[in-house]
C-alpha positions in Angstrom: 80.0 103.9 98.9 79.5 101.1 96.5 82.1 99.2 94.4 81.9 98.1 91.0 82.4 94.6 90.8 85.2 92.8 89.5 86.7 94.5 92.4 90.8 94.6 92.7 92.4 96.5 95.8 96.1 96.6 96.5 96.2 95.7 100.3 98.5 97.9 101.5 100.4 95.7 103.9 102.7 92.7 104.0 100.0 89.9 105.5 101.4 88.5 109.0 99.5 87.3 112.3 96.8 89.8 113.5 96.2 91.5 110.5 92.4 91.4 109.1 90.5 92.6 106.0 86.7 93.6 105.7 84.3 92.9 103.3 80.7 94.4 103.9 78.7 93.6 100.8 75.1 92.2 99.8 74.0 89.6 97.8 71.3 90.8 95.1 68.3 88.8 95.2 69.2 87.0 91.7 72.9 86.1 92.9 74.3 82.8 92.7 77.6 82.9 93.6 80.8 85.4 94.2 84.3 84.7 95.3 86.3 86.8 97.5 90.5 86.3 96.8 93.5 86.8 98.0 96.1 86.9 95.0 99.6 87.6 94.4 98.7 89.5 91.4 95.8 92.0 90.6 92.6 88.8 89.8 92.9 85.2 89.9 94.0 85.0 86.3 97.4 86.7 86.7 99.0 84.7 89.6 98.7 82.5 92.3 95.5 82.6 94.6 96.5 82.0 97.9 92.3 81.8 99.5 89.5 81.7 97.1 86.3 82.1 99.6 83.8 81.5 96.9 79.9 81.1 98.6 77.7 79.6 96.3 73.9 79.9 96.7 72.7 77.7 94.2 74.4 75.1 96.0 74.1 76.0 99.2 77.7 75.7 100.1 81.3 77.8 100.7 84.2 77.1 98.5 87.3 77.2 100.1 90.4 76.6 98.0 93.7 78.2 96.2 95.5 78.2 92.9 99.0 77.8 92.2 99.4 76.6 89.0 95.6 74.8 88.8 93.2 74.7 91.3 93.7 72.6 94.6 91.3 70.6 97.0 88.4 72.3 97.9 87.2 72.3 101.7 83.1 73.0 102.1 82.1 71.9 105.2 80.0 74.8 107.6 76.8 75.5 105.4 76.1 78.4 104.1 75.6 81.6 106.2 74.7 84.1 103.0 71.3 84.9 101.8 70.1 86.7 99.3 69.0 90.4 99.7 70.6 90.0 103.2 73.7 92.1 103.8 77.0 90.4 105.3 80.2 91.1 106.6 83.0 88.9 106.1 86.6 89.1 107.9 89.3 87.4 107.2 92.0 87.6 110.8 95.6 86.3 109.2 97.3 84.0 111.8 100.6 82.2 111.2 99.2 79.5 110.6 96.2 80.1 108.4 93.1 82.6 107.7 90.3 82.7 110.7 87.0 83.7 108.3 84.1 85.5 110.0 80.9 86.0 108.4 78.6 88.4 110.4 81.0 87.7 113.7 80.7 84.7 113.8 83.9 82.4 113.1 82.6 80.6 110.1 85.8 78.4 108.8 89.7 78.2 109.2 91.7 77.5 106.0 95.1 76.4 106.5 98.0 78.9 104.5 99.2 76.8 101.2 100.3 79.2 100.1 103.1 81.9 101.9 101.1 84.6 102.7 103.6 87.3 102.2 102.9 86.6 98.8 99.5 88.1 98.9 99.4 91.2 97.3 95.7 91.8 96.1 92.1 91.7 97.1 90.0 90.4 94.2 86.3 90.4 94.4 84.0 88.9 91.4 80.8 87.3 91.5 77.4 88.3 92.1 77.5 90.8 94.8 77.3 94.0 95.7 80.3 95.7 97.7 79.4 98.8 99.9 83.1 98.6 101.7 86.4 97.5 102.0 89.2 98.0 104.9 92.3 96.7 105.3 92.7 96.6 109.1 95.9 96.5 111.4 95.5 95.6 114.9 99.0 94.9 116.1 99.5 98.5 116.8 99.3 98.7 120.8 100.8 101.2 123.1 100.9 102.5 126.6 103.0 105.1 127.7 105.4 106.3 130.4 103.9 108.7 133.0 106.7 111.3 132.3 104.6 113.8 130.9 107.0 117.0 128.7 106.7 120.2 129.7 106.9 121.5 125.7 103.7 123.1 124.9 103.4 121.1 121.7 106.1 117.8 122.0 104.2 114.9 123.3 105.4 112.3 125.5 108.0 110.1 124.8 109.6 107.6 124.2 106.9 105.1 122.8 105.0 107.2 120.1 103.0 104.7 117.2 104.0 105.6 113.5 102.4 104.2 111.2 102.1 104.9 107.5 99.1 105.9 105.5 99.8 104.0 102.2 98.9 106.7 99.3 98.7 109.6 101.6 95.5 111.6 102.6 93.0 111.9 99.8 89.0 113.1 100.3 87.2 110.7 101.5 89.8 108.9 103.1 89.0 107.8 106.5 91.0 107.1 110.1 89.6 104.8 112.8 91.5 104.9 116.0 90.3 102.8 119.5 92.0 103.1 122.4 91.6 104.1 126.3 93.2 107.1 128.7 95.3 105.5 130.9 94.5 106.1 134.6 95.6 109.7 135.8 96.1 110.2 132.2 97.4 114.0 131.5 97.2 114.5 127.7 97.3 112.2 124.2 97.3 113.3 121.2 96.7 111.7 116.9 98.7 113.5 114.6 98.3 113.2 110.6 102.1 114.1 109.8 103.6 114.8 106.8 106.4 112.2 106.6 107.7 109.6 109.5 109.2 112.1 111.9 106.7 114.2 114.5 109.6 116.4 115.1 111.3 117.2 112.1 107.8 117.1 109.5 105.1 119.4 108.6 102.1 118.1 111.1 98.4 118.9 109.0 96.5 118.1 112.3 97.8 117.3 116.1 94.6 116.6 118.0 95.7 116.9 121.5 93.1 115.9 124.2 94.4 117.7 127.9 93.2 116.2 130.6 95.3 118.5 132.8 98.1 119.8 131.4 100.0 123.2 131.6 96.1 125.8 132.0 94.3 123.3 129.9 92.0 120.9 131.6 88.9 118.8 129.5 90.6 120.5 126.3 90.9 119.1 123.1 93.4 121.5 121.1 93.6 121.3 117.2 96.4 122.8 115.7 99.1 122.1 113.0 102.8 122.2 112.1 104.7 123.9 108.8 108.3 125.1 108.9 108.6 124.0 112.2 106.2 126.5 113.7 103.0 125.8 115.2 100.0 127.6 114.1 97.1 128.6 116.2 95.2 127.1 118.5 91.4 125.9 117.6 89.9 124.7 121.6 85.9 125.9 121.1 84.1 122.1 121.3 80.9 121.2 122.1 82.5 118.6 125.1 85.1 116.9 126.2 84.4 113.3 124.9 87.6 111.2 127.1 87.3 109.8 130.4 90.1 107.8 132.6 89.9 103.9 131.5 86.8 104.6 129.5 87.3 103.0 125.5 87.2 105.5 122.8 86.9 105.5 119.4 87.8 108.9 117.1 87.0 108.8 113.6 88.5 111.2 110.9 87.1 111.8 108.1 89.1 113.5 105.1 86.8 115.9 103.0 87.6 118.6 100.3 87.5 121.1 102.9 89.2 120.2 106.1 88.9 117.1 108.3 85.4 115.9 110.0 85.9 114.4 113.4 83.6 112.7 115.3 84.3 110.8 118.5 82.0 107.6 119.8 79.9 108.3 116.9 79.2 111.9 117.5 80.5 114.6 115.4 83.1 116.5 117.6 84.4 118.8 115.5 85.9 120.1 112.5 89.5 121.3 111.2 90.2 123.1 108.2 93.2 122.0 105.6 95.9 124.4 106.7 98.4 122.1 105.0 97.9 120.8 101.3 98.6 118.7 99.1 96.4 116.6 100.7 98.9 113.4 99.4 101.7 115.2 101.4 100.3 113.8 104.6 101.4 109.8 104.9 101.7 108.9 108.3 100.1 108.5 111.6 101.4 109.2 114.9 99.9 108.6 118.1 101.9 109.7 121.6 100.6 110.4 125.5 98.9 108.6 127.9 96.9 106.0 126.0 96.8 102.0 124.9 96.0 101.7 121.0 94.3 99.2 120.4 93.6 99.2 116.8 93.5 101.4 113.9 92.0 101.0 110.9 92.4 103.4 107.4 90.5 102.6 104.4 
């Protein structure tokens, strides 16, 4: 996918400590210069900046600054780790104290905050570049469960489940990254795309319940859903079972016109079909069982 460029996103989170937002882009072979910002309004025209990260080629230089008001004191020391034709991926980790910027995994800079980050409302991206994608990334979410495992065929464990919103709600093309690891002696965990904050009282459009050993299931992975607070049949045929004890995961969930694509370690796994629609209906994430989170990502 490719952005057009001037590119404004509304990051759909408050900024605080551990939160991170990815820029994958190139820079065309007669690019001189871009700038990627972090504004309080929609560009750098329309309130303050509070980091202008703006590489510069024909100087062979990074530009790191902010705006309130008129621009202030620019930093450049570190070089210059863009070239052109070459693609790059920059990250910018919040911390309390200031922006760690990585260009290609590599800690490039630090720029100190001068401006409060909760203020930041906006990515703004403008220059001489090409974009091919942007997440907005939050890692904080980690969880291990109890052992207590319920005996209900379709409640998960409790009492830790993570919740987190899906800012906009589902909409094709739309996609879920979660990475995380079976605990040891792990019975069952299961992602759910639910139709409002509340597993138990909301429509569920897809509970993707990996059984380990639980009830008659063993190396299942059971796709199902929720409306009117009945569950709807059971979908178990897979080519695998893709989870192992203390082995790292990562499930990907792809939202298409049709149904949902899911692929697991970078393997297609399987597929779901909408049961539940408006897509838009479905605005949160919730994640229960026997499993640490340890980030996931929705862009």
């Amino acid at each position: 996918m490719a952005y057009s460029v001037p590119h404004t996103a509304n990051i759909p989170f408050t900024l605080a400590d551990g939160k991170e937002i990815i820029i994958d882009g190139v820079v065309p072979h007669y690019g001189n210069r871009f700038s990627i910002n972090l504004c309080s309004g929609p560009n750098y025209d329309s309130g303050d900046t509070a980091l202008h990260f703006n590489p510069r080629l024909d100087q062979n230089e990074v530009v790191r600054t902010h705006n309130r008001g008129g621009w202030g004191h620019e930093e450049k020391h570190g070089g210059i780790p863009f070239y052109k034709g070459s693609p790059f991926e920059v990250k910018i980790v919040v911390r309390h104290h200031g922006y760690h910027i990585f260009v290609n995994n590599s800690l490039f800079c630090e720029f100190n905050h001068r401006i409060p980050k909760e203020s930041v409302r906006y990515l703004y991206i403008h220059g001489d570049v090409t974009i091919s994608r942007v997440a907005f990334v939050d890692v904080s979410y980690q969880i291990t469960t109890l052992s207590r495992i319920s005996h209900s065929l379709h409640t998960p464990p409790s009492p830790f489940p993570i919740v987190t919103p899906i800012q906009g709600g589902l909409v094709p093309g739309r996609t879920i990254v979660i990475n995380g690891v079976p605990r040891h002696g792990a019975s069952r965990f299961n992602v759910n795309l639910v139709c409002g904050p509340s597993f138990d009282a909301n429509d569920v459009a897809l509970h993707f319940d990996a059984r380990f050993n639980y009830g008659n299931s063993h190396h299942t992975v059971v796709r199902t859903h929720k409306a009117g607070g009945a569950w709807g049949g059971e979908e178990t045929h897979s080519p695998y079972f893709p989870f192992s004890h203390n082995v790292p995961f990562e499930i990907l969930i792809l939202v298409e016109h049709h149904g949902y694509k899911i692929a697991v370690n970078n393997q297609h796994f399987v597929e779901f079909n909408h049961r539940i629609q408006p897509l838009h209906r479905v605005n949160f994430l919730n994640i229960q069982g026997d499993v640490t989170v340890n980030s996931i990502k929705i862009f």
